[in-house]
C-alpha positions, -999 to +999 in steps of 0.1 A: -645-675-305-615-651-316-623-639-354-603-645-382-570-631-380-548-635-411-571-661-422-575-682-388-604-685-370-601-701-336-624-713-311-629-736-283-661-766-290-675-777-253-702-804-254-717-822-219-737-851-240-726-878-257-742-871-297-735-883-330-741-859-358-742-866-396-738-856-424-718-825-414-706-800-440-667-785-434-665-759-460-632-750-451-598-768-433-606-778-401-581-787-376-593-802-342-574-802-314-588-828-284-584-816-248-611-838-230-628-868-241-632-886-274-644-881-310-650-906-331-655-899-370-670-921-403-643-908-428-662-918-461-616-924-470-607-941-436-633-956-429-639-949-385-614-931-366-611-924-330-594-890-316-585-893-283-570-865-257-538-848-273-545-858-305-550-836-336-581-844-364-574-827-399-604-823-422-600-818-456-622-785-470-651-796-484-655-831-465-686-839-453-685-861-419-702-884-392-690-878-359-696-883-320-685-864-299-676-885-259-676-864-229-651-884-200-677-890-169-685-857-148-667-835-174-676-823-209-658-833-240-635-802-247-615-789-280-603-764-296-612-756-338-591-742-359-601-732-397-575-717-421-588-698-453-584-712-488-551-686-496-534-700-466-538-743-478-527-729-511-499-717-502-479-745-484-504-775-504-509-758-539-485-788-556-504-816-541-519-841-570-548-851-570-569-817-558-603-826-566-600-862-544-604-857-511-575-871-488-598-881-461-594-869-426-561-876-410-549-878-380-520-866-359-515-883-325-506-864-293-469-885-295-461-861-323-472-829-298-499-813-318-506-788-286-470-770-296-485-761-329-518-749-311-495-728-287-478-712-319-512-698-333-523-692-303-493-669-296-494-654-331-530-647-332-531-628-296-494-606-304-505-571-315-472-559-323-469-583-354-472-565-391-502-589-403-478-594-434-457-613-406-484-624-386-494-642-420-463-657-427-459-671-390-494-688-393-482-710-423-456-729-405-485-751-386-496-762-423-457-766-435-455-788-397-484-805-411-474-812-444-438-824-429-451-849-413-473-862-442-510-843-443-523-841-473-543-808-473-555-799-508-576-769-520-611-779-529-620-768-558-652-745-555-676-765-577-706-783-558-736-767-560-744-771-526-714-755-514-720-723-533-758-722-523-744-727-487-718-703-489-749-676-499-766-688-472-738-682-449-740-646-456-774-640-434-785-672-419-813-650-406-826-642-441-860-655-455-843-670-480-867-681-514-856-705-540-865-678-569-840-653-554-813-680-546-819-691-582-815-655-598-785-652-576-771-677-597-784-664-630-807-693-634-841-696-637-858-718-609-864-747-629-830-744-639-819-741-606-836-772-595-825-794-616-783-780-604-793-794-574-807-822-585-779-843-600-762-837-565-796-854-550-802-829-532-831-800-524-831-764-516-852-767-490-830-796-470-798-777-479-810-743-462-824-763-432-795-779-428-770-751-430-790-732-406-789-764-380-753-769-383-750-733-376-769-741-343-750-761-332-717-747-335-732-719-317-744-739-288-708-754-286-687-721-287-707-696-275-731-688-244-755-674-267-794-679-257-809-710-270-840-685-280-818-660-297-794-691-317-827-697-330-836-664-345-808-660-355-797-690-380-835-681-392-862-699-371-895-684-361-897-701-331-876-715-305-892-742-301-893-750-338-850-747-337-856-773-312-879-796-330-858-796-357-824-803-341-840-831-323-849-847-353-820-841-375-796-849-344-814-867-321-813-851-291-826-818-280-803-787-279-800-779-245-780-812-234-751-801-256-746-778-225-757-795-200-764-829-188-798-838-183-802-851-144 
């Protein structure tokens, strides 16, 4: 994974099982760029969508998603991730009606040549020599591409509750986190707190489980991190407890989203 540069993180997602996962949270835009196999996506909008090779997916910040991921036989299913910061939709999107309805995820098809707006942030995130006040402005002609040829990318406003207790979250998945503190984080008492959550249908405890698995998971895709330490780190005692629990939320056990089980 490179880190954010200018308000672009970019990375490359390798997975060798086929593996549906739902219920995904994408805090922030999300572009995905295909380079080997298929993914196919619920789009709560759209309705199901199928990315093939070449072709772009745009998620909206704040969508949550079903998808699969499809290796192609004998190789793994291959992409590369893109997220741009809130500043950076803002600035090409900020006009857009409609900000607090979700466009649905879109999709660009590899006719229109996605890849040559990969290459661009590719380039402008590895040059050195770049003032990051230009490096900036060179990173916002991908979204003004995008925008061109009809992407709707609004902002998300930042009010969900589960959003901001995942965002907190975010900031040490390793943390024993406790309701009481996340609650007076927020200024709230916990009976207060609980009842935030609540008209969301939704409960501390599943929202901090979850945010730690999706964590996983985007670890075991872009990094060669240890299974053992991805554990400890998004805040599991146990490996084998990370395991048990990504079985069961994904349905299938962690290690095959490396490797193939023979």
């Amino acid at each position: 994974m490179v880190a954010p540069v200018s308000g672009v993180s970019i990375f490359t997602i390798t997975q060798a099982t086929t593996a549906t996962f739902t219920d995904l949270f994408i805090d922030l835009a999300f572009l995905c760029f295909i380079r080997s196999g298929t993914k196919k996506v619920v789009c709560p909008v759209h309705g199901e969508m199928i990315g093939e090779e070449g072709d772009l997916l745009i998620f909206p910040p704040g969508s949550i998603v079903t998808l699969e991921n499809r290796p192609v036989p004998n190789a793994s299913y291959q992409a590369d991730g893109l997220y741009f910061a809130r500043d950076l939709v803002d600035a090409v999107f900020s006009d857009h009606p409609s900000r607090n309805v979700s466009p649905g995820i879109q999709i660009v098809r590899a006719s229109h040549r996605p890849s040559e707006i990969l290459d661009l942030i590719k380039e402008t995130l590895e040059r050195d020599d770049l003032p990051p006040a230009l490096k900036k402005h060179r990173l916002l002609e991908p979204l003004i591409w995008l925008r061109h040829n009809g992407v709707q990318l609004p902002a998300r406003d930042d009010d969900q509750p589960w959003g901001k207790v995942r965002r907190l979250i975010e900031t040490d998945f390793a943390k024993p986190w406790r309701i009481a503190d996340v609650a007076g984080h927020f200024a709230m008492s916990e009976a207060t707190f609980r009842r935030w959550l609540a008209k969301y249908g939704l409960g501390f405890a599943k929202i901090l489980l979850n945010t730690r698995l999706e964590r996983g998971l985007t670890l075991l895709q872009t990094t060669g991190v240890p299974i053992s330490r991805i554990a400890l780190e998004c805040g599991f005692q146990t490996p084998s407890h990370f395991s048990d629990s990504f079985r069961k939320r994904f349905g299938i056990k962690p290690k095959l989203i490396r490797s193939r089980e023979e």
